[in-house]
C-alpha positions in Angstrom: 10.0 11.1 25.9 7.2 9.9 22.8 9.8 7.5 21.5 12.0 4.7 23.9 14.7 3.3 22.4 13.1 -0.6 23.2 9.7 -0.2 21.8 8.6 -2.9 20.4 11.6 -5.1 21.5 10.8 -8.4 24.1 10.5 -7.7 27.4 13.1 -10.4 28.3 16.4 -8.9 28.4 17.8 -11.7 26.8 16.2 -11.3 23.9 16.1 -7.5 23.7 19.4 -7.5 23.7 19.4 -9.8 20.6 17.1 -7.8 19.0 18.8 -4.7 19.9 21.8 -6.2 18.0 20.1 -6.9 15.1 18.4 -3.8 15.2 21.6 -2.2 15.0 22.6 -3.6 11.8 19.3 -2.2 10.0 18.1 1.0 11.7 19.9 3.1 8.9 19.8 1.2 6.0 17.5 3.1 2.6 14.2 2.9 2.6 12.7 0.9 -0.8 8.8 1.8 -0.8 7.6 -0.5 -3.8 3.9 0.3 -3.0 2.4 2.9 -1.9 -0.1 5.6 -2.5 1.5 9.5 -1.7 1.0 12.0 -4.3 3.5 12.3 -7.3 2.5 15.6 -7.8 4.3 16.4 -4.5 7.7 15.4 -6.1 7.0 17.3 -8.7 6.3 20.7 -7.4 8.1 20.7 -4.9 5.9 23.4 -2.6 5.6 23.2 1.6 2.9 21.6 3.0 0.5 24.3 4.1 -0.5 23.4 7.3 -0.1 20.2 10.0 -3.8 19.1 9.4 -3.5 19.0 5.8 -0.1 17.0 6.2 -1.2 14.7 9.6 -5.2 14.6 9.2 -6.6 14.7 6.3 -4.6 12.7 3.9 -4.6 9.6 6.4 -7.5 7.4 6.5 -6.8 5.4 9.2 -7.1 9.0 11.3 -10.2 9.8 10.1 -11.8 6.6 10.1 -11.3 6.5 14.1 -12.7 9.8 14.4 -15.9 9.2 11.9 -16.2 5.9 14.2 -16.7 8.5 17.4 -19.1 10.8 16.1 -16.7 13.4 14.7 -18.1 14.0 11.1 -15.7 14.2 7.8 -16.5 17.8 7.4 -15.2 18.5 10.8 -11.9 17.6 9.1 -12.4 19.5 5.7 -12.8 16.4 4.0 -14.3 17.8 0.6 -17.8 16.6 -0.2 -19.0 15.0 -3.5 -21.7 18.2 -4.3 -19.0 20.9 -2.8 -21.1 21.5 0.4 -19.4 23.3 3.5 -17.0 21.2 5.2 -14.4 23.0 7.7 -11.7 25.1 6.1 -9.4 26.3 9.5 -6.6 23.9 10.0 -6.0 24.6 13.4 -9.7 23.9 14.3 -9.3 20.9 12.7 -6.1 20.0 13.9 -8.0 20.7 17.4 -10.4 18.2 17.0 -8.2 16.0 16.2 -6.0 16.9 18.9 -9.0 16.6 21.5 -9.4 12.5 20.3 -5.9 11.8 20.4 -6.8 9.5 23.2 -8.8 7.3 20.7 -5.6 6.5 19.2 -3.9 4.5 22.2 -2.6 0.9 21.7 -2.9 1.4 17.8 -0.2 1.3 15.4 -1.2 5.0 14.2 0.0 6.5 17.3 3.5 5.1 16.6 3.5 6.1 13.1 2.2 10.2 14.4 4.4 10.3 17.7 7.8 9.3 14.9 7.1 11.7 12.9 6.4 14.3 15.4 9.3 13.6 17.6 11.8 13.1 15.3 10.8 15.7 12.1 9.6 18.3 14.2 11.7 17.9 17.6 8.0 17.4 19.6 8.3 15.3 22.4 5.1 15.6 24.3 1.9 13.9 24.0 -0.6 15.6 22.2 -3.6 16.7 24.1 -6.2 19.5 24.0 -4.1 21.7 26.1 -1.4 21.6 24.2 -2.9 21.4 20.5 -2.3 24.7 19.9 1.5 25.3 21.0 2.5 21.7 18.6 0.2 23.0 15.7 2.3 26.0 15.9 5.6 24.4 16.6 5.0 22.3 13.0 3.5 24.8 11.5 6.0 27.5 11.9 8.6 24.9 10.2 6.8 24.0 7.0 8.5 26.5 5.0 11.8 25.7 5.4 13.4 24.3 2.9 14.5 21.0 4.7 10.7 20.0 4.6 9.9 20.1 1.2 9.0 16.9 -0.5 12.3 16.2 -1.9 14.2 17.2 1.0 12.3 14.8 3.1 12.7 12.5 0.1 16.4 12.6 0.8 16.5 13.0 4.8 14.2 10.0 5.0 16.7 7.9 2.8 14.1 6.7 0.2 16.3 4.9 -1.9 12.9 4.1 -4.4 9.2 4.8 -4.2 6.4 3.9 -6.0 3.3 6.0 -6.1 0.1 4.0 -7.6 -2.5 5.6 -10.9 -5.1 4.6 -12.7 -4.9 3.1 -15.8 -6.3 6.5 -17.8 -3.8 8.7 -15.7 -1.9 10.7 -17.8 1.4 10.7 -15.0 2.0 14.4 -16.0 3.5 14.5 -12.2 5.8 11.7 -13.4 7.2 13.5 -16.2 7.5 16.8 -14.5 10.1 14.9 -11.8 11.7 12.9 -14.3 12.1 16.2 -16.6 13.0 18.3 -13.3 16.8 16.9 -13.1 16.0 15.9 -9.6 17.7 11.9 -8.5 15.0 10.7 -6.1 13.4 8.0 -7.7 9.7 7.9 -7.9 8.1 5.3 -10.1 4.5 4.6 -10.7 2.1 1.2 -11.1 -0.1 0.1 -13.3 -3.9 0.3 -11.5 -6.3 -0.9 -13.8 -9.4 -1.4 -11.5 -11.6 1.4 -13.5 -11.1 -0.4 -16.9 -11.2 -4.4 -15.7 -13.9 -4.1 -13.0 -17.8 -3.9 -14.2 -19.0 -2.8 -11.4 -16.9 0.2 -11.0 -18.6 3.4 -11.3 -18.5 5.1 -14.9 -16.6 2.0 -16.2 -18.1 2.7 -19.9 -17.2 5.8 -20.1 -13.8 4.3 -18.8 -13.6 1.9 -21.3 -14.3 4.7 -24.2 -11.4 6.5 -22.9 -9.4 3.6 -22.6 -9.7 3.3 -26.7 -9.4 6.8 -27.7 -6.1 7.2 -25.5 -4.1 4.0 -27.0 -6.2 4.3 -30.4 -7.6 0.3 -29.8 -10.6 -0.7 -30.6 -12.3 -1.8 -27.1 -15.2 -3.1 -28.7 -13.3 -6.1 -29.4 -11.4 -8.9 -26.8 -8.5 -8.2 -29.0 -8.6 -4.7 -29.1 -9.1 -4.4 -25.9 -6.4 -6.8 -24.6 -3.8 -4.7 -26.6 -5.0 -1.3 -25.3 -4.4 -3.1 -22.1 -0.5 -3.5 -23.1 -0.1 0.3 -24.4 -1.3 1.4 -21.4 1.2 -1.2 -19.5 4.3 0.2 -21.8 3.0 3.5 -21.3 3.2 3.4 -17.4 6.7 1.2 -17.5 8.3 3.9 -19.3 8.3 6.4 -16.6 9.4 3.3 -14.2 6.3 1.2 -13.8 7.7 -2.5 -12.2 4.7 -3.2 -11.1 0.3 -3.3 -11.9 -1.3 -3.8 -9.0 -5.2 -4.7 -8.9 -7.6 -4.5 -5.7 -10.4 -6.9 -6.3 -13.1 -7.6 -4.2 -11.8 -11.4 -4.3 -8.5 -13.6 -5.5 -10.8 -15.2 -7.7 -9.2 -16.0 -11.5 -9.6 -17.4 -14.7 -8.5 -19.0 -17.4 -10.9 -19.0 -20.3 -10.6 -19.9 -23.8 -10.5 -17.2 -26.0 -14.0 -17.8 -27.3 -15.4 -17.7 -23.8 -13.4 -14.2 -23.1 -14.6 -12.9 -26.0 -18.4 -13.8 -25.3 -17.6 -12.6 -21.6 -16.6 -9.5 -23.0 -19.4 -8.9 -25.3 -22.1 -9.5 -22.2 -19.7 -6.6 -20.0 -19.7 -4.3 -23.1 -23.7 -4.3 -23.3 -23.5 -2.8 -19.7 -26.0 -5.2 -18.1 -23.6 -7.7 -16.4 -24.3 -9.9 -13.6 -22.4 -9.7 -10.4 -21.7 -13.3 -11.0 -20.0 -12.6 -14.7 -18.6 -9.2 -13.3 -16.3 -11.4 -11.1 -15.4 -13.9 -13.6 -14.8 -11.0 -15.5 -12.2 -9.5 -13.2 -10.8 -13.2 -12.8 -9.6 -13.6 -16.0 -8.3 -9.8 -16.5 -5.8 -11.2 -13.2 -4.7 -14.2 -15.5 -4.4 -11.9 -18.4 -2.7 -9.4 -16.5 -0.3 -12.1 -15.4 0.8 -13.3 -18.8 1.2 -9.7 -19.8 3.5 -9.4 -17.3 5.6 -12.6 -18.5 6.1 -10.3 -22.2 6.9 -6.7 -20.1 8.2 -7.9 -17.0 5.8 -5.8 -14.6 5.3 -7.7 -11.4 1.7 -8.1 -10.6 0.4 -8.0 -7.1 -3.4 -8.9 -6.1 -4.7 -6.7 -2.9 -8.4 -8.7 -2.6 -10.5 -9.2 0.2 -12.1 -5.8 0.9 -15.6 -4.8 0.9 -15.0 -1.4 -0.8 -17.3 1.7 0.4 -18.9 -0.6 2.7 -20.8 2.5 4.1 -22.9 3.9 1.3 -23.4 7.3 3.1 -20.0 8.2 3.2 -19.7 6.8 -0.3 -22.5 9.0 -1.7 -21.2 12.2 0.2 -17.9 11.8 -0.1 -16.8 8.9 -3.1 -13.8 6.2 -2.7 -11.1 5.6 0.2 -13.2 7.1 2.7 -12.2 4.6 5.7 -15.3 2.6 4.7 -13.4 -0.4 3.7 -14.0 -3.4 5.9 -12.0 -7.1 5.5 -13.8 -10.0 4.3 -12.8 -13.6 4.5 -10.7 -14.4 1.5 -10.1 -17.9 -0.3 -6.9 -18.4 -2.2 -6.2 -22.3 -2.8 -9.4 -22.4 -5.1 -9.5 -19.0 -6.5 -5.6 -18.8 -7.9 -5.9 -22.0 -9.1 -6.4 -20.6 -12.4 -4.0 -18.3 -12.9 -1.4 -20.6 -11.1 -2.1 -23.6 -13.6 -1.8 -21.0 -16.4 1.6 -19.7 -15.0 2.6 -20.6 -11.9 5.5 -22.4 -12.5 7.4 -19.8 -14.2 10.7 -18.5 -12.2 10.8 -15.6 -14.5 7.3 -14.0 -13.2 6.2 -12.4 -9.6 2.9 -13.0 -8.5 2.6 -11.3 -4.8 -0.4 -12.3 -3.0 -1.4 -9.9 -0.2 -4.5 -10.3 1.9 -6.7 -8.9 4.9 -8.1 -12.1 6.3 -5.2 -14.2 8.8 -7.1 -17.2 8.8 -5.2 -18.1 5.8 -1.7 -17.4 6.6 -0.5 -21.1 7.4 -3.7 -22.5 5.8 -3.0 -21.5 2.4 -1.1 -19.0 1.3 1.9 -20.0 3.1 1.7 -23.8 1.5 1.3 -21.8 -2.1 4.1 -19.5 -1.9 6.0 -22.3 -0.5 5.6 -24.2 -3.7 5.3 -22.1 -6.7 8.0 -20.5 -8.3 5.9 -17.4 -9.5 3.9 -16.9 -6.2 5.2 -14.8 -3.6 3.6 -13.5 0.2 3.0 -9.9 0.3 3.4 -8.6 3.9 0.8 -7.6 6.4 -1.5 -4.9 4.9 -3.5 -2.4 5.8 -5.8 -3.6 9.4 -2.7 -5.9 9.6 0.2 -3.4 9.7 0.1 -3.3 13.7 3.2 -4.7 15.4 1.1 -8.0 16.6 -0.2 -8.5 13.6 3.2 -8.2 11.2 4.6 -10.7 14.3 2.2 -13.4 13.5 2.6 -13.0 9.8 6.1 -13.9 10.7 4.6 -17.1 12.9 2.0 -18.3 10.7 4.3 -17.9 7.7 7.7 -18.6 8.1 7.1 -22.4 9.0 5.9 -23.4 5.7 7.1 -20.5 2.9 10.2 -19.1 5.0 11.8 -15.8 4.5 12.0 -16.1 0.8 8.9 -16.5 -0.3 8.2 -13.4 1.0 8.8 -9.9 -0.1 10.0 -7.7 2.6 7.8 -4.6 3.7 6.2 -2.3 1.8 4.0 1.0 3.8 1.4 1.4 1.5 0.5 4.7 2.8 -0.8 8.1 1.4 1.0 9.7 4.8 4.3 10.7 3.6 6.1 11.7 7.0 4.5 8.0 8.3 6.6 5.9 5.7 10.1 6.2 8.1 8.0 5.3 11.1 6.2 2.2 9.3 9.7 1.2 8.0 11.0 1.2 11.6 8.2 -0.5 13.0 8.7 -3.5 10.9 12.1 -3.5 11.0 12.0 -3.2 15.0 9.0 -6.2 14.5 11.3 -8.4 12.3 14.6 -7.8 14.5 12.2 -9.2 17.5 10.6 -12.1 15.7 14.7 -12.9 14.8 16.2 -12.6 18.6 13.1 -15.0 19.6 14.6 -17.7 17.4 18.2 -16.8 17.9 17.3 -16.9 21.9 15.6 -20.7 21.3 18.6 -21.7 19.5 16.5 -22.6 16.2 18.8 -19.5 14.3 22.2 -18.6 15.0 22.9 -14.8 15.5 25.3 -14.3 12.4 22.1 -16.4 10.3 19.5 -13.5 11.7 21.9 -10.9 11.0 21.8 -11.9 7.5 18.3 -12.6 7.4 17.5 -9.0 8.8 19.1 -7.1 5.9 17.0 -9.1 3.5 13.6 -8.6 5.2 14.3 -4.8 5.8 15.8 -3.7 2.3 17.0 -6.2 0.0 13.8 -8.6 -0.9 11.5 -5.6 -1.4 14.0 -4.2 -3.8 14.8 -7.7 -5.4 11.4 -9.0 -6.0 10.0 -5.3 -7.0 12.9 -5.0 -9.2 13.9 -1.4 -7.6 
């Protein structure tokens, strides 16, 4: 059996039973996915999947990211290349490969997420190995077709009550309209990126900035202009259900300039020779900006800092962006929000949600922030830190100082569609056992964490993402 009933709960029958209990109460309640990265265009068109690597393997960059780390090369996976070289095209050979470093994957959070969907979509209950690679590819593969696993119907089996896919500012969300235009009810919203059009030092960001003008008819050549092509963009994206921007910076740096000194910023990012220095005080004031945008249209803006993008430059070369090449970085928050906090972080009326990859500053900093201002809230583990120990001490380091409120629930923030019910009920299975471990020292009564458990599973994510 690839799934026990306990996994994840205490070991101390005691408190499993607790959790178990609490558990009980959440297991089946919808699934809000404020954040996340899966393709609208699936939701639009509707089609099968065409085959288990292109729906397991190579969407998933956690998977291939392990695999690049052993010697297996992207093109092994039929990862397309940047200059359209040869790169695999069999599934099943790369569903093989895949198959024959499954063992790579033990102890990590990502055999969880496969062994759920593979147990309880496709009815396979053994563990995947090289002798058996062939008879599970063909056992998924024979299902993909039927009706019942087409996007929508997985939409609906998977009870996704909301979910928001994430685009670039220039995106013309033609998948958004097709669903919205289809009749269909599942709600799929998008989110404001603007990371190409804010961010110097992102590749082609002039030409970004031209298109930026010609698609809201602003003139970008000016702070003004440019700050109102900003909010047609914003009003663009939140009528076809934006309720969020979100903005991955290499830091949580901000700013608060006059408007003299953002315009003369501006002016030295528009002549194209910008230092790294004024590139990041460049992207610290687009986060304050940002923010009081979002006090006029309501969009609640989250900050994803503290990765070294691309960090390999081969695999950046060969094969562009979100290659599994992104590594954490130690991330400073008291100092860097300052900023935007003075600017508006005492307005109830605005949600500011903080995430970060760096743990050192759970109870250091952000904890003590979200625990005091009314616009800041604590965006759950992310990314290296979605792993069961690593969610439990965000619940530790946290909860002491910021509580339960402060924070915002879960969110998967995944391109693996079939993962998002398995990420949902590892958190909820994480929560339930952080709750039975106070209920069990007597610092929370039972009916208190079978209140709380609700919240953290469904109804903070929907509340403070306004789903």
């Amino acid at each position: 059996m690839l799934l026990h009933d306990d996994r994840l709960f205490p070991a101390d029958p005691v408190t499993r039973g607790i959790a178990r209990r609490l558990f009980a109460t959440v297991r089946d309640l919808p699934i809000i996915s404020p954040h996340g990265h899966t393709d609208p265009r699936w939701y639009a068109e509707n089609n099968a999947f065409p085959d288990p690597a292109t729906l397991f393997v190579k969407p998933d960059h956690y998977i291939f990211r392990m695999l690049y780390s052993q010697g297996v090369r992207l093109e092994q996976l039929g990862i397309p290349r940047k200059d359209g070289a040869e790169v695999e095209t069999d599934p099943r050979k790369i569903w093989k490969t895949f198959a024959s470093h499954w063992h790579l994957f033990r102890g990590t959070p990502t055999r969880l997420w496969f062994e759920h969907a593979a147990s309880t979509i496709f009815g396979v209950n053994e563990r995947l190995n090289p002798e058996n690679a062939d008879r599970i590819y063909d056992k998924i593969a024979a299902r993909l077709d039927e009706p019942e696993l087409r996007p929508r119907a997985l939409f609906e089996r998977f009870n996704i009550e909301a979910i928001s896919t994430t685009e670039g500012a220039l995106d013309d969300l033609k998948w958004h309209d097709m669903v919205r235009e289809s009749g269909w009810g599942g709600k799929v919203v998008t989110a404001y990126r603007p990371d190409s059009v804010v961010d110097p030092e992102f590749e082609g960001f002039a030409g970004n900035l031209e298109k930026l003008g010609e698609l809201t008819g602003e003139d970008i050549g000016t702070w003004t202009g440019y700050l109102e092509a900003h909010r047609k963009r914003r009003a663009y994206f939140k009528q076809r259900g934006a309720t969020s921007s979100d903005h991955g910076h290499a830091t949580a740096r901000t700013a608060n300039l006059s408007a003299a000194e953002a315009e003369k910023l501006y002016a030295k990012v528009l002549k194209g020779k910008v230092s790294a220095k004024d590139a990041d005080l460049f992207r610290g004031q687009m986060l304050t900006e940002m923010a009081k945008m979002s006090l006029d249209d309501g969009l609640v803006l989250q900050i994803h800092p503290g990765s070294w993008r691309n960090h390999n430059p081969y695999l950046f070369e060969h094969f562009g962006r979100d290659m599994g090449a992104d590594i954490p970085t130690a991330t400073n928050y008291v100092e860097a929000l300052k900023p935007l906090l003075d600017a508006v972080g005492n307005e109830p009326n605005l949600t500011v949600i903080a995430f970060t990859l760096d743990e050192t500053v759970y109870s250091r900093e952000l904890a003590p922030l979200a625990g005091h201002y009314p616009a800041l809230r604590l965006g759950p583990g992310w990314w290296f830190l979605d792993a069961p120990e690593a969610m439990l001490r965000f619940r530790e380091l946290t909860t002491e100082t910021a509580g339960f409120y402060n924070t915002v629930g879960f969110n998967d923030d995944t391109r693996a569609y079939l993962s998002i019910p398995a990420r949902h009920d590892l958190a909820r299975r994480v929560d339930c056992a952080y709750l039975a471990k106070l209920v069990a020292e007597h610092r929370l009564d039972e009916d208190e964490a079978a209140e709380v458990a609700p919240d953290l599973a469904y109804r903070l994510a929907k509340e403070a993402y306004k789903l």
